[in-house]
N, C-alpha and C positions, 0 to 999 in steps of 0.2 A: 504494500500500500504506500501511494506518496503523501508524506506530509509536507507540507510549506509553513514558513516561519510567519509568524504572525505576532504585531507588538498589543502589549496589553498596556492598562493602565498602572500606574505605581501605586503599590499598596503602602501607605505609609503613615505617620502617627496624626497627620491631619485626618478627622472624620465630619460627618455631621451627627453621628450618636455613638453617645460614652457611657460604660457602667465602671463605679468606682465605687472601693470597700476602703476605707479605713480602719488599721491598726490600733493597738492598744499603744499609747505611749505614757510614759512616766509621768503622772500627775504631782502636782496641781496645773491648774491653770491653764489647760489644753487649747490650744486655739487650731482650728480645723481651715484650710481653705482652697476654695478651687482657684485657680487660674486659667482665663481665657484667652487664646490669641489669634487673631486674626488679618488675613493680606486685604479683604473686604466688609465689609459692617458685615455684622454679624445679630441675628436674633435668637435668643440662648434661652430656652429654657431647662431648667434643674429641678427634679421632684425625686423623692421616695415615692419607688411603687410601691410602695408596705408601711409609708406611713404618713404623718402631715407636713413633710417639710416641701414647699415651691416656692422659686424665685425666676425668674426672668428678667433677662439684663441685654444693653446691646450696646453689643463691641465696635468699636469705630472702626474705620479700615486702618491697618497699618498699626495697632496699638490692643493692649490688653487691659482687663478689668475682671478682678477675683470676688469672690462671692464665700463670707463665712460662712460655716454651719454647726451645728451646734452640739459640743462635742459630747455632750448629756446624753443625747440621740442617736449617734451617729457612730461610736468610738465602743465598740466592746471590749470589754474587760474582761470576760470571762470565757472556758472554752466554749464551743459548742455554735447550735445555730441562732443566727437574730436576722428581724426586719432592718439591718442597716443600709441596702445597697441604696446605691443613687444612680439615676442616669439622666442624663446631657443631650438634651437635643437641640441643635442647628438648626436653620435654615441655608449656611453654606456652608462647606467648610473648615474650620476653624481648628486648632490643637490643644490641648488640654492637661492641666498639670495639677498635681496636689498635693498639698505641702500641709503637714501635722508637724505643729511647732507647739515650743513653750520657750522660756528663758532656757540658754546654755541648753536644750536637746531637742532638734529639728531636723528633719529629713525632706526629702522632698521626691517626688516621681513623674514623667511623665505618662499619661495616660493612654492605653492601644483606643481605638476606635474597634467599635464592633465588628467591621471588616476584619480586623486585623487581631482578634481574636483565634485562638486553635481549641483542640479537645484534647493536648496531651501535653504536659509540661515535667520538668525536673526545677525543684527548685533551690534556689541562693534566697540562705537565710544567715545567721551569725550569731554562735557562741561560743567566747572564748576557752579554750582550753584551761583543766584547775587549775593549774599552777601560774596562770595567765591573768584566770579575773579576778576583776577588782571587785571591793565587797561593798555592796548597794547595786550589783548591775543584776539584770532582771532577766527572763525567756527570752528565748529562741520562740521566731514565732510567724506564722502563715494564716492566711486568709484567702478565702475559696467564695466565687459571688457566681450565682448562675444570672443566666441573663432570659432562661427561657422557662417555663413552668416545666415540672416532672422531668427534670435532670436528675438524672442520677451517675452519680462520680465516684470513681473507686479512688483510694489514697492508701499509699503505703507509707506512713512514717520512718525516718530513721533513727528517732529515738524514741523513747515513750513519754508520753504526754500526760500533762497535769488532769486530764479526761480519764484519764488511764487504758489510751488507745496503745497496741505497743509494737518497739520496734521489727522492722520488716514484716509485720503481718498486716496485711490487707483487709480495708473494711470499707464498705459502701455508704453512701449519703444523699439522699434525694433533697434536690431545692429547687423553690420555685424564682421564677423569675424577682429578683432585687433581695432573696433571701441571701445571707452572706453565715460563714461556718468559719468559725476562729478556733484554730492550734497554738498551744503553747505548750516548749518542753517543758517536760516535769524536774529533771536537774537545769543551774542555772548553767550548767559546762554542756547542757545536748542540745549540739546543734543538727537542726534540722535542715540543713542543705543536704542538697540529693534525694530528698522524698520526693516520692512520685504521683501525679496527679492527673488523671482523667478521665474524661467523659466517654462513659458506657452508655452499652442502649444491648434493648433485646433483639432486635433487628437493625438491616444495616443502613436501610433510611432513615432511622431514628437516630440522627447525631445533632449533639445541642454544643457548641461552642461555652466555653467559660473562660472568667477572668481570673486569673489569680495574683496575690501578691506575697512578697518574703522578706523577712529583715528581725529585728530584735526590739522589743521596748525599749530597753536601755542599755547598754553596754558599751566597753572599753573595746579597743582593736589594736593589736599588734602586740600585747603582754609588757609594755614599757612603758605605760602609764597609765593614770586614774581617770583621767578625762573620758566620759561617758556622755551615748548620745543615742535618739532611737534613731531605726535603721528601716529605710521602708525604698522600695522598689516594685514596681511591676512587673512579672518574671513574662519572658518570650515565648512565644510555641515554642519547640522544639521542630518544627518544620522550617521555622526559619532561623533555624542555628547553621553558622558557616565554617570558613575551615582558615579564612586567612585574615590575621589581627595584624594590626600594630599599636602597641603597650607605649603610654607616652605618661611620662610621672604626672602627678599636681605639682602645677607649681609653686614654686618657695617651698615645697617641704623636700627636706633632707635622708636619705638614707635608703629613700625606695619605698613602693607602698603594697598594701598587701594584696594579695590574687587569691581567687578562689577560681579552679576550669572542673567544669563537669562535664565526660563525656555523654554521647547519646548511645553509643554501641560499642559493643565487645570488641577488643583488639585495634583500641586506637593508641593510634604514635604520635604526641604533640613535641612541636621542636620548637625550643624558645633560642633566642641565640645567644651565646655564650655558654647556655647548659648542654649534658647531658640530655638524648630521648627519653621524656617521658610516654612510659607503658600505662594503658588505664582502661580500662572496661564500661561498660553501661551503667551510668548509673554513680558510679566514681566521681570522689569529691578529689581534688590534688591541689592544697593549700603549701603559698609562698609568703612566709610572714614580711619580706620587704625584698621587695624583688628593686633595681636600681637601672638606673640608663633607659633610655627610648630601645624598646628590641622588637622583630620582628616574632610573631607568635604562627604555628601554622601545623595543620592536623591533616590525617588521612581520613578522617571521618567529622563532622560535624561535632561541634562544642558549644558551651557556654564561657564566658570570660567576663568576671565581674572582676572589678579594681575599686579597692577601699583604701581610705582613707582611714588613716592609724591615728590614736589619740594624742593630744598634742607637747605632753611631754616627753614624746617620741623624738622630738627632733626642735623645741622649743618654740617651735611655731605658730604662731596663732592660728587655728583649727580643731578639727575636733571630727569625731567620725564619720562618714558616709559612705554608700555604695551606688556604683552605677553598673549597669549591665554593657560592657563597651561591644556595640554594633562589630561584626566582621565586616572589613570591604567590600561583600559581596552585597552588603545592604547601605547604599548612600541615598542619600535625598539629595533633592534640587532647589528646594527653595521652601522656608521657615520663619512663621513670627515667634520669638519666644520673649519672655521677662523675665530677668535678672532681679529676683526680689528681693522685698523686704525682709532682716529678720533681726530682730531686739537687740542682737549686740554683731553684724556681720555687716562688714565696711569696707569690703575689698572683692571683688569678682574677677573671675578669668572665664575664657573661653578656646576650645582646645576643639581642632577643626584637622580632619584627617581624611585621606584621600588614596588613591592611586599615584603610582609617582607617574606623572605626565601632565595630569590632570587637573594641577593646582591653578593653571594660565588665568583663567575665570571666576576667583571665587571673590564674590562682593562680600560686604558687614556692610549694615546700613547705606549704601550706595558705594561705597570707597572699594576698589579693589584691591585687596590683601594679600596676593599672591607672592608679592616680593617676601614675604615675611614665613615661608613655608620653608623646610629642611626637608631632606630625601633621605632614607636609608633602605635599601634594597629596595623592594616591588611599592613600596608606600613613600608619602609624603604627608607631611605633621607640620601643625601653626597651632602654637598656644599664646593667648593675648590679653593682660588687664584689659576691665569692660566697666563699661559704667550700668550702674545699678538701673531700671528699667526696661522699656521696649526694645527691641533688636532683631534687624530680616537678615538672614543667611541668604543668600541668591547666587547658585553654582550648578553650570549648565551639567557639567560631567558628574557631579554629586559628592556630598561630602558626610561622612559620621560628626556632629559636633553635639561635645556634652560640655555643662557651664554647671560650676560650681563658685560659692562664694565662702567666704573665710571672713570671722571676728573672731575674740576671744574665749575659749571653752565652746563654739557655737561654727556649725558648718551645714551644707547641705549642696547636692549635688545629682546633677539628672541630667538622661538626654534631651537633649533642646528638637532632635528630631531623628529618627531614622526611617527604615524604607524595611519593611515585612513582610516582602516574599513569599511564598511558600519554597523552597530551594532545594526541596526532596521532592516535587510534585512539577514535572513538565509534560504537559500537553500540550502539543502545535500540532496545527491544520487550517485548513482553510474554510473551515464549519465555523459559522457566526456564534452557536454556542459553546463551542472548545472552552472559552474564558469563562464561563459558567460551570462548568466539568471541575476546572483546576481551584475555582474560586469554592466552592461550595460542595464538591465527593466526599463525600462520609470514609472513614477510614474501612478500609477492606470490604467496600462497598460492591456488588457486581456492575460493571457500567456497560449494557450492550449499544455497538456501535453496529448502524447501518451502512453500505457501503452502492453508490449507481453506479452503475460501470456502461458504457457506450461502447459496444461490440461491433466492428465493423461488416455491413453485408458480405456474409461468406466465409466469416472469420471466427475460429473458436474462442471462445470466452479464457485469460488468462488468468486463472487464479485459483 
């Protein structure tokens, strides 16, 4: 059969509808909020399907505008299931971020759009090793938000939980659309990275998309200091996990920061440069307490690649913990509004902008072209840049991973400002108008029958 190549649209963290769970973080004083951004006005509404919370806001073009909520409501504390979810809807557009703050412990994440949701995730969570944490630091901890009614989700913990679910045994959980399901480990040393997470069905049409997210209420990173902070990120599918990184430090801190790579499948080989091959299996957590220098990251199989940010008497520097899931090259965007926000004691922001090496000729910051300011090492090219606090368009024809993080005293937080979510395990091309439907939307191990017209010429046996 001849296929022909056919371009699709890019799946990426811009959507017009979001669902988003908040974590538990270190109380008092919790302040919850979304952030909105947009390249054209935008008309935003924000509601609990599950409860009383709506607002509606509209975003100007070219600028953002955050929306609290109310963290009484919205913020579980305990394991199990609650009416917490929220979802976001557009009328264009728009990308979306959220950020659980207090004084000295704030995190922040951007948000997938429901496009760009999967059914099966591993996820990056954080807790320190005994001999590591510090004493006041809290769970290891995930959140599971269905978006569709009668989901039901199998999850394998990797440790046992304050629930008293336990490690490596599998157990099920049905939720309805905006219901949200909170894990926390039961030691404050078990951490829950590498648990497994996804949506089941009895049949193979029945597949429901979920959200999930990973990180910690409070904790220390990197075993060299007290400085504690919550930890919140929205984990990837695992469809769109890639194979080629490049690892660029934060800047102004000292010594290297920490990584966490989780493979997807048995018998992968990651090669970081300067190291030895790491050997790692499905499922495999393989943590670098301060990995140092810009390197070249790269797998025979699909991975995960988180880079955290170690606490700040690590290296004396004003910061304090956070995690970002750093996109592989195989996933860049084109063009992004993000905001460089607010936080109670955080007065310095950078922005850290990666690419292909060829690729960098084109890339704008709020109109200005940046490209002078970009370094090469091997197949990638890397720009990190103090930013000022607010609005900010990325605009880059060949595409760019850029995640932005800001630094104060005891207080950091850190996200990507935008990537591109592919499916990268799933290609279908042809020249059928619904192929992008197929890729966009097949259920996992679904049967897919394809038809096929063939034009035999008079007199001619049929080939096939």
């Amino acid at each position: 059969m001849l296929f022909t190549s056919q371009a699709f649209a890019q799946v990426t963290t811009e959507g017009r509808e979001f669902w988003l769970g908040f974590m538990e973080n270190s109380e008092p004083d919790i302040q919850l909020e979304i952030y909105l951004s947009a390249n054209q006005q935008a008309n935003v509404e924000i509601v609990a399907p599950r409860g009383t919370f709506r607002r509606t806001v509209t975003v100007p073009a070219g600028s953002a505008r955050f929306v609290s909520v109310p963290a009484n409501e919205y913020m579980p504390i305990e394991e199990g299931k609650f009416n917490m979810g929220l979802k976001i809807n557009s009328d264009v557009p728009i990308s979306v971020y959220a950020l659980n703050k207090r004084r000295f412990s704030a995190d922040a994440t951007v948000v997938l759009p429901t496009t760009a949701l999967g059914k099966e995730y591993f996820v990056t969570a954080h807790a320190e090793p005994p001999n590591d944490i510090i004493e006041g630091s809290r769970e290891s901890e995930l959140l599971i938000l269905a978006v569709q009614d009668d989901t039901e989700i199998e999850v394998i913990p990797t440790v046992r939980t304050v629930g008293g679910r336990l490690p490596n045994v599998p157990f099920t959980i049905t939720l309805d659309a905006g219901e949200t399901y909170l894990l926390k480990s039961q030691s404050l040393s078990g951490d829950l990275s590498g648990s497994y997470v996804r949506s089941i069905s009895t049949n193979s049409d029945d597949c429901k998309n979920i959200a999930v997210f990973g990180g910690n209420v409070f904790t220390n990173v990197g075993g060299c200091g007290a400085a504690r902070d919550h930890l919140l990120e929205q984990m990837f599918p695992i469809s769109t996990w890639g194979k080629n990184f490049l690892y660029v430090p934060y800047e102004t801190r000292q010594g290297g920061d920490y990584v966490k790579i989780i493979a997807s499948e048995d018998n992968t080989t990651i090669n970081i440069s300067g190291m030895n091959p790491i050997p790692m299996n499905r499922g495999q957590v393989y943590r670098i307490k301060a990995l140092d220098g810009v390197r070249n990251v790269s797998a025979d199989k699909p991975i995960s690649f988180a880079q955290f940010s170690r606490s700040q008497e690590c290296d004396g520097v004003n910061s304090d913990p956070f995690f970002i899931l750093v996109s592989p090259l195989e996933q860049r965007i084109r063009k992004v509004t993000f905001n460089a926000f607010t936080g109670s004691e955080i007065d310095t922001y950078f922005l850290t902008l990666i690419t292909e090496a060829g690729k960098s000729d084109e890339v704008y910051l709020d109109g200005s072209n940046v490209s002078r300011q970009f370094r090469t090492l091997g197949g990638a090219s890397y720009a990190s840049m103090q930013i000022t606090e607010g609005n900010h368009t990325i605009d880059a024809p060949e595409g760019v991973i850029a995640f932005v993080y800001g630094y104060g005293n005891l207080e950091s937080y850190g996200y990507s400002a935008g990537v591109a979510l592919e499916n990268l395990n799933l290609k279908i091309q042809g020249d059928d108008e619904y192929i992008s439907i197929i890729q966009d939307e097949a259920c996992l191990n679904a049967d897919i029958v394809f038809t096929a017209n063939y034009i035999v010429p008079v007199g001619e046996a049929p080939l096939f």
